[in-house]
N, CA, C and O atoms as CSV, one atom per row, in Angstrom:
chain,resi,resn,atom,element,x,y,z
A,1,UNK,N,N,-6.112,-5.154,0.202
A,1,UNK,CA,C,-7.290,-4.336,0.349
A,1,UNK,C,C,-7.935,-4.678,1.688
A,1,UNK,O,O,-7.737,-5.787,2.186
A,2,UNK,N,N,-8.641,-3.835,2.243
A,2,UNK,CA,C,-8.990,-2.386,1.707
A,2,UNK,C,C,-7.736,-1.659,2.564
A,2,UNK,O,O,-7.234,-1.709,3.687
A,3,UNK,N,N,-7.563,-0.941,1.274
A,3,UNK,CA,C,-6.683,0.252,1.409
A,3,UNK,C,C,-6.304,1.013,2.905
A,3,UNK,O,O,-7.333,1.073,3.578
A,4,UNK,N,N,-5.400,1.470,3.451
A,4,UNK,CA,C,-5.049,2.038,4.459
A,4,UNK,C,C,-3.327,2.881,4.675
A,4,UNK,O,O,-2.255,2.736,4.088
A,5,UNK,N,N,-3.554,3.316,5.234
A,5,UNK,CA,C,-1.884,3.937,5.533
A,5,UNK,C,C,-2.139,3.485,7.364
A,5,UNK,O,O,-3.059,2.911,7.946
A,6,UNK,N,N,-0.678,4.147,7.879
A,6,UNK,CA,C,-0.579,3.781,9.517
A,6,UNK,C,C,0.667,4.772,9.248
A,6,UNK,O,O,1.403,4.705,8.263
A,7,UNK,N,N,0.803,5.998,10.639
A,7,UNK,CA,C,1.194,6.912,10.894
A,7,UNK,C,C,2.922,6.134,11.457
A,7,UNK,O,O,4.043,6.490,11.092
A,8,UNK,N,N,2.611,5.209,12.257
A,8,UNK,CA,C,3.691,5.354,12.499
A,8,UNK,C,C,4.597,3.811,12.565
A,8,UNK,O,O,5.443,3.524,13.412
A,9,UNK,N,N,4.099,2.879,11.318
A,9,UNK,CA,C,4.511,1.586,10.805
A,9,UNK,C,C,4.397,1.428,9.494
A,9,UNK,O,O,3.562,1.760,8.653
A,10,UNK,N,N,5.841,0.603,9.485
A,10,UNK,CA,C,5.778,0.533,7.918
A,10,UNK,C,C,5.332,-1.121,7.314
A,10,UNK,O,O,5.266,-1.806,8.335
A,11,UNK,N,N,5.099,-1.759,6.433
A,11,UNK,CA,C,4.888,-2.990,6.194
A,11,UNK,C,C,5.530,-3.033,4.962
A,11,UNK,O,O,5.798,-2.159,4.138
A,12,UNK,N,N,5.821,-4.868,5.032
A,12,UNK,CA,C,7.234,-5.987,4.072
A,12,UNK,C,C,6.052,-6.609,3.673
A,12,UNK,O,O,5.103,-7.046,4.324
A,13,UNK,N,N,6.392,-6.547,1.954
A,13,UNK,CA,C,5.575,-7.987,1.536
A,13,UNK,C,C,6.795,-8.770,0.637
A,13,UNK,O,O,7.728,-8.221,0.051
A,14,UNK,N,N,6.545,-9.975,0.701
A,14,UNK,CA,C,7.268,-10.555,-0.041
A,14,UNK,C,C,6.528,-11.673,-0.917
A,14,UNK,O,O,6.589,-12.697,-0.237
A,15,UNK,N,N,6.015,-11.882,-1.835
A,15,UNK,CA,C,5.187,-12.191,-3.021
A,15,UNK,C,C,5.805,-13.535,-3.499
A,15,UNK,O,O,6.975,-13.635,-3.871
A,16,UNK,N,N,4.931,-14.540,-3.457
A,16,UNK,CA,C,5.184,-15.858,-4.493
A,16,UNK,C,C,4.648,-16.968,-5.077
A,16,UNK,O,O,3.698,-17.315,-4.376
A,17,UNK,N,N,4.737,-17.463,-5.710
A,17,UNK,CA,C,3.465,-18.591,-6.200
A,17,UNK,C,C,2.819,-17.541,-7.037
A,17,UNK,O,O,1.609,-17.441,-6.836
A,18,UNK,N,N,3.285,-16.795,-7.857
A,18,UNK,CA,C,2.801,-16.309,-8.625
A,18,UNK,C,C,2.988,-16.902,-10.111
A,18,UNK,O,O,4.132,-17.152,-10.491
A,19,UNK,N,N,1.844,-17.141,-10.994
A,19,UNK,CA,C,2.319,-17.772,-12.189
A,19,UNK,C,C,3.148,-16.758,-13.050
A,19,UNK,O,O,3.170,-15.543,-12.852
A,20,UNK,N,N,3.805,-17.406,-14.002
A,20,UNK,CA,C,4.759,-16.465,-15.303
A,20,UNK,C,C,3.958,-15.493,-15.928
A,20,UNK,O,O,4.611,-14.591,-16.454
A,21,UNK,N,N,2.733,-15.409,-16.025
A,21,UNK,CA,C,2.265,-14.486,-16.833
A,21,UNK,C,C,0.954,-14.055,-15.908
A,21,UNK,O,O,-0.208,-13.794,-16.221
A,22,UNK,N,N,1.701,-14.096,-14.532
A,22,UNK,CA,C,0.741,-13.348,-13.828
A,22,UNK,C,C,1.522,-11.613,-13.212
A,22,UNK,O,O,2.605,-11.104,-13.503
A,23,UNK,N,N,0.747,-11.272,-12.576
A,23,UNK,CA,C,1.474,-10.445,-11.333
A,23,UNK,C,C,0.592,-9.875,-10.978
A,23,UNK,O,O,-0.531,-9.762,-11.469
A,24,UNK,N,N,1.341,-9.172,-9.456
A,24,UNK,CA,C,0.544,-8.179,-8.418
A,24,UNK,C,C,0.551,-6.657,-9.032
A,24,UNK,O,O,1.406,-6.247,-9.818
A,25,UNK,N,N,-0.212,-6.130,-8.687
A,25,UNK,CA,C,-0.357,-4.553,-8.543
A,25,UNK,C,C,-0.075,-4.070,-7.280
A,25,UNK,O,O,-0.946,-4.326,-6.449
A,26,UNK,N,N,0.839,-3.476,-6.906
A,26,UNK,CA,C,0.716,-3.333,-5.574
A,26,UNK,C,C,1.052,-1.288,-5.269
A,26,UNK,O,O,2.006,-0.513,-5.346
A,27,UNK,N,N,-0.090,-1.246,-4.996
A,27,UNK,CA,C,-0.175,0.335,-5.228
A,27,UNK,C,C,0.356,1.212,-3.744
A,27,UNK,O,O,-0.123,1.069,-2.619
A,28,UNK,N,N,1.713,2.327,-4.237
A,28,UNK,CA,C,1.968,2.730,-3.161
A,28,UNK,C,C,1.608,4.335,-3.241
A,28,UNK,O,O,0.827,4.875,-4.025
A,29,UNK,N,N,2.415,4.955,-2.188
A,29,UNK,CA,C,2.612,6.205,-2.452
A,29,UNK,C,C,1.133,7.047,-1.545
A,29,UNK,O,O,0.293,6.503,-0.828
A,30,UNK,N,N,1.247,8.356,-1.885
A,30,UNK,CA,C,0.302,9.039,-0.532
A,30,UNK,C,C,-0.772,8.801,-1.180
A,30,UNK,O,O,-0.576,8.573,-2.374
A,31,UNK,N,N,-2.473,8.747,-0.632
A,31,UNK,CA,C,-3.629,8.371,-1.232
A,31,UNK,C,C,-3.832,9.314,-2.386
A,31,UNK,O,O,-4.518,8.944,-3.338
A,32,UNK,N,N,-3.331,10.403,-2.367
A,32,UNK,CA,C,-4.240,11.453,-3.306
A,32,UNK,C,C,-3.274,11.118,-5.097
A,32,UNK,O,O,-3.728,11.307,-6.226
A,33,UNK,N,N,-1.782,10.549,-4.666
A,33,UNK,CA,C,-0.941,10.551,-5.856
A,33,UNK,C,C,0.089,9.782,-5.485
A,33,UNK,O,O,1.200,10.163,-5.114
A,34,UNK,N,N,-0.560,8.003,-5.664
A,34,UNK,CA,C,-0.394,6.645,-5.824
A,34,UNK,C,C,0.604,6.402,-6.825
A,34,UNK,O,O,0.573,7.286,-7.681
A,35,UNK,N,N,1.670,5.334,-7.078
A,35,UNK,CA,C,2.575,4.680,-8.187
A,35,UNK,C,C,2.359,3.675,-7.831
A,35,UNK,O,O,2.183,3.283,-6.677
A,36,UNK,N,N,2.338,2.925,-9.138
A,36,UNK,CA,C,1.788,1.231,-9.042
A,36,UNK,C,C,3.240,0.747,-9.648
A,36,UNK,O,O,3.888,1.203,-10.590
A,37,UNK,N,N,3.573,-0.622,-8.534
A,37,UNK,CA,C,4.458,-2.013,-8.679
A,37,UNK,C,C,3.966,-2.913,-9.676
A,37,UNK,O,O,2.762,-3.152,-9.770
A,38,UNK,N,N,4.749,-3.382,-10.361
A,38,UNK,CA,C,4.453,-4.343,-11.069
A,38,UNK,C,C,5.187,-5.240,-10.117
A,38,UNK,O,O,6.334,-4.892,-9.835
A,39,UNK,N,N,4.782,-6.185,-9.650
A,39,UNK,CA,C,5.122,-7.364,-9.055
A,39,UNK,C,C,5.262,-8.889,-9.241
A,39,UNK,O,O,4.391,-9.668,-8.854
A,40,UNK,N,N,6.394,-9.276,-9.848
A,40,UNK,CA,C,6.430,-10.505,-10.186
A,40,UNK,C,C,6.914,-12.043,-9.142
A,40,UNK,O,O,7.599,-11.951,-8.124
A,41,UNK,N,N,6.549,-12.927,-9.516
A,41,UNK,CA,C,7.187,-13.707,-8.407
A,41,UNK,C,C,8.364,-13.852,-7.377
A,41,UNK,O,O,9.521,-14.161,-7.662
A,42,UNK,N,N,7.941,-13.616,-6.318
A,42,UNK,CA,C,9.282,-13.857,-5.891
A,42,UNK,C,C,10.275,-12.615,-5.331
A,42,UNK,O,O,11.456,-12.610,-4.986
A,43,UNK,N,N,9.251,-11.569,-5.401
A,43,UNK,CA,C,9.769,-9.981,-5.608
A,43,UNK,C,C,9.108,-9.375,-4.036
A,43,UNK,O,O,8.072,-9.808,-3.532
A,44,UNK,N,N,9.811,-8.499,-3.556
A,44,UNK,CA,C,9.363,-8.396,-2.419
A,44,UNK,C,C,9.414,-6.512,-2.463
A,44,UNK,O,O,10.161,-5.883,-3.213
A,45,UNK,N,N,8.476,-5.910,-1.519
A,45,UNK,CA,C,7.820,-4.448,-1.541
A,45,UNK,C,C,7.660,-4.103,-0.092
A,45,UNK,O,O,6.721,-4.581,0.546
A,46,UNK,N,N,8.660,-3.180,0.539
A,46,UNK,CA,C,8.761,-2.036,1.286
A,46,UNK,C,C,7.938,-0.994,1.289
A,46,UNK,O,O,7.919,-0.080,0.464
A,47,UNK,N,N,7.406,-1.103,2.016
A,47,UNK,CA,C,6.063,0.337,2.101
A,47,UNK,C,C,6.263,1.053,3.073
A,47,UNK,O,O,6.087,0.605,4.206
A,48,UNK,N,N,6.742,2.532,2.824
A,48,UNK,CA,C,6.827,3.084,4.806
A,48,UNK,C,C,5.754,3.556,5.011
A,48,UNK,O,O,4.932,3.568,4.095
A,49,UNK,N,N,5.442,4.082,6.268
A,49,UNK,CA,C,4.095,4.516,7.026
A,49,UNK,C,C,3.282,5.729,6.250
A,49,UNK,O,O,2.128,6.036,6.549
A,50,UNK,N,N,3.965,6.302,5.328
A,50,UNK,CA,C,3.142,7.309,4.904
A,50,UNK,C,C,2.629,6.440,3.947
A,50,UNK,O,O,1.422,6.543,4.164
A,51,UNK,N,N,2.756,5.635,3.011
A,51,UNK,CA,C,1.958,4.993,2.088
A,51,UNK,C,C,1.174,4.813,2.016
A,51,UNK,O,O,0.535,4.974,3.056
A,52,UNK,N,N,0.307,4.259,0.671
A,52,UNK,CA,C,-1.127,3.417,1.021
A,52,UNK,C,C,-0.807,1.747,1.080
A,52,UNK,O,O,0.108,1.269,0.410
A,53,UNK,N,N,-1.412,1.166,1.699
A,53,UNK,CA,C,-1.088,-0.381,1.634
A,53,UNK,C,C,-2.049,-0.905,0.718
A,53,UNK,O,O,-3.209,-1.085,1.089
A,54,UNK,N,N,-1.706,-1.148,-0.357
A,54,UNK,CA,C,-2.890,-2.193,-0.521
A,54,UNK,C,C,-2.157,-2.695,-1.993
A,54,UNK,O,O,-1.081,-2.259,-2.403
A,55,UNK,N,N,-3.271,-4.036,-2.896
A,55,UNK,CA,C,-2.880,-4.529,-4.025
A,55,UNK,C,C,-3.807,-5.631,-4.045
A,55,UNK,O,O,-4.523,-6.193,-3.216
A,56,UNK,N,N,-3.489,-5.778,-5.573
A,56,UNK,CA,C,-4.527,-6.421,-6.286
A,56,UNK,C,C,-3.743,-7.877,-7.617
A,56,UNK,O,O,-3.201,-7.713,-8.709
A,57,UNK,N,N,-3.940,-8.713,-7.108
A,57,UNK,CA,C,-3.612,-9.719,-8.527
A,57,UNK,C,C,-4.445,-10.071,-9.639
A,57,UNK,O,O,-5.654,-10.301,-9.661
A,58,UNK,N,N,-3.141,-10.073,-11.047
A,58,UNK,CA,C,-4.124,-11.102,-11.873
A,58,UNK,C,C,-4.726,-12.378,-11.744
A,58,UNK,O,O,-5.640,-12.967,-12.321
A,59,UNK,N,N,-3.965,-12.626,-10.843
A,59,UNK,CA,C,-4.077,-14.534,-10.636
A,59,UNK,C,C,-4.013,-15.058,-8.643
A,59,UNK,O,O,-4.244,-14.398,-7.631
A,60,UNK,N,N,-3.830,-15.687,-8.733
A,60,UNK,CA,C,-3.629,-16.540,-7.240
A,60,UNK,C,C,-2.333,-16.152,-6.757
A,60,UNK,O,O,-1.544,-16.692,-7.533
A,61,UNK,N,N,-1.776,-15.596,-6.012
A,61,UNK,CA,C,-0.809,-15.774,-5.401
A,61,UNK,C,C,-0.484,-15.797,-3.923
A,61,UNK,O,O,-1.479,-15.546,-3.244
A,62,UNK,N,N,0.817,-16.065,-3.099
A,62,UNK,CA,C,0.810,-15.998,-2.052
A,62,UNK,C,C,1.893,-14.748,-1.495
A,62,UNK,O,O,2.681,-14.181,-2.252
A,63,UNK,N,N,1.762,-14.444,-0.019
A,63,UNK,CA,C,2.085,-13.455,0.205
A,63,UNK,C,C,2.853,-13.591,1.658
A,63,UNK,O,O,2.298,-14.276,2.518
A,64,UNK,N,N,4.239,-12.896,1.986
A,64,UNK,CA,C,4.498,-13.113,3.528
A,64,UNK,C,C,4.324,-11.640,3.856
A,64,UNK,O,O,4.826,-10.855,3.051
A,65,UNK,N,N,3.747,-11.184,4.821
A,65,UNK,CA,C,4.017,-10.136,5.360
A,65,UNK,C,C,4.319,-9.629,6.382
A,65,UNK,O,O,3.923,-10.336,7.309
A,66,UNK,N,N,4.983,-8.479,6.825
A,66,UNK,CA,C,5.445,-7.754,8.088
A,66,UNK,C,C,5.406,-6.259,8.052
A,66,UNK,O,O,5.451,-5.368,7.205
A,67,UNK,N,N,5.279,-6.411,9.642
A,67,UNK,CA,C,4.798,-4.916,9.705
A,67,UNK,C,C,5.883,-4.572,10.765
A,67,UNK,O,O,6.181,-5.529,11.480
A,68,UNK,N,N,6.666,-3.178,11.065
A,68,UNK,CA,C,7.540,-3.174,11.724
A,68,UNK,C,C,7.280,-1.432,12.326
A,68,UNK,O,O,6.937,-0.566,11.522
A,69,UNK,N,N,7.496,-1.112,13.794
A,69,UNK,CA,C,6.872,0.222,13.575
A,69,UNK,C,C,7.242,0.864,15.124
A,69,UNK,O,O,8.365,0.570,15.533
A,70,UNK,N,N,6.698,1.409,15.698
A,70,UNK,CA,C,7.409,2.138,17.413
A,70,UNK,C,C,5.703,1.998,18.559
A,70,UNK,O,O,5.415,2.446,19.669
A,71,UNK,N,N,5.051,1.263,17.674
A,71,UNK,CA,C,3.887,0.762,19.084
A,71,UNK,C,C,3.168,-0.674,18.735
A,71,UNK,O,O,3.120,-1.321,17.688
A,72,UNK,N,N,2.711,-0.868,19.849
A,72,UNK,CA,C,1.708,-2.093,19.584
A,72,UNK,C,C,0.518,-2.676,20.018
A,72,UNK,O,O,0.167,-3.819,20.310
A,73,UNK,N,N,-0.221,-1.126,19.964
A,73,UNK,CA,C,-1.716,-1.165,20.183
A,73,UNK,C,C,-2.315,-1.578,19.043
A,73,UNK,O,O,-3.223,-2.405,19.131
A,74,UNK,N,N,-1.806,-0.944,17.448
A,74,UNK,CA,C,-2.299,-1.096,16.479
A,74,UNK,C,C,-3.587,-0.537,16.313
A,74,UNK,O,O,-4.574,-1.228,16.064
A,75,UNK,N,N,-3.614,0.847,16.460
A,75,UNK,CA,C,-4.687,1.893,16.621
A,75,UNK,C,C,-4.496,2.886,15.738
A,75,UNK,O,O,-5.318,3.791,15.596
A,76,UNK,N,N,-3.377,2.802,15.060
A,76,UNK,CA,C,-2.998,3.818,14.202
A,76,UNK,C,C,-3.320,3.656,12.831
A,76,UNK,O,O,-2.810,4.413,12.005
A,77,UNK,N,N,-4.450,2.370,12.340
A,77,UNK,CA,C,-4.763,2.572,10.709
A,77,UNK,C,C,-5.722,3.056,10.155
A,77,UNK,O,O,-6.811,2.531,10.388
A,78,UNK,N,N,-5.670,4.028,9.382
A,78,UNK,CA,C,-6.622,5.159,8.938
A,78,UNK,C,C,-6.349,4.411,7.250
A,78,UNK,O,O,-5.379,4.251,6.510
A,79,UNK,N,N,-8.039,4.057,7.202
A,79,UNK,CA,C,-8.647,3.542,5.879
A,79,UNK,C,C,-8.785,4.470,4.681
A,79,UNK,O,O,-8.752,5.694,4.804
A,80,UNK,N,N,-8.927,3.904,3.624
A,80,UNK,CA,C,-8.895,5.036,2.712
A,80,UNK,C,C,-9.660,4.707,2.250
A,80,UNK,O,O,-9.792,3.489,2.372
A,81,UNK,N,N,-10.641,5.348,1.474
A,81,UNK,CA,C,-12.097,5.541,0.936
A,81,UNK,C,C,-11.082,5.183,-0.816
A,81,UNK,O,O,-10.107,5.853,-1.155
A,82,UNK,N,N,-11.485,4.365,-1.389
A,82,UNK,CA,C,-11.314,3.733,-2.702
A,82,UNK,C,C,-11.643,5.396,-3.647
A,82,UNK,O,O,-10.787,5.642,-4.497
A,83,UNK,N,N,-12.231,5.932,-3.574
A,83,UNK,CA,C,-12.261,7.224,-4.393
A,83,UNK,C,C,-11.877,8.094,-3.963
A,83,UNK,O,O,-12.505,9.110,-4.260
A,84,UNK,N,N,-10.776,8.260,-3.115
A,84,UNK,CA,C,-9.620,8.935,-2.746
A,84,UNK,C,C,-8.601,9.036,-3.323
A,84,UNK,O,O,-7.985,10.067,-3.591
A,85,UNK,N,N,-8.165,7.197,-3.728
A,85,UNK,CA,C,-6.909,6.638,-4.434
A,85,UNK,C,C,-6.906,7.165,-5.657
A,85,UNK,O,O,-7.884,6.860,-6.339
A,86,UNK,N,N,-5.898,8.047,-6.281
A,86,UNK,CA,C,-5.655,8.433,-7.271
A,86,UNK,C,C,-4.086,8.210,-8.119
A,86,UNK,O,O,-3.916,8.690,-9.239
């Protein structure tokens, strides 16, 4: 959080230190009509540029991430208003 897409980069998460009876939410897909990850330890999530980025845990966990894309001003992330996400 907070929520965003980027036109022309995509972002890697790779998730761990998550307890057994925890997990991530990790919500993708275009803002208006989102599908949610269940994410368990150790599990890693591909997001391309049209997506929304974002997610939420039950518990503590840790996270590696990357972003991979064709510039590197990093001018291209357009936020999403939380009552957008559907």
């Amino acid at each position: 959080m907070p929520a965003h897409t980027h036109d022309r980069r995509m972002e890697a998460y790779l998730y761990f230190d998550i307890a057994p009876e925890a997990f991530v939410l990790h919500l993708m897909g275009r803002p208006e009509a989102t599908r949610h990850l269940v994410v368990r330890n150790e599990q890693a999530v591909l997001s391309p540029p049209w997506s929304v980025h974002c997610g939420a845990g039950t518990g503590a966990y840790s996270f590696v991430w990357s972003m991979a894309g064709d510039n590197q001003s990093f001018t291209d992330m357009d936020m999403v208003p939380m009552g957008a996400i559907r």
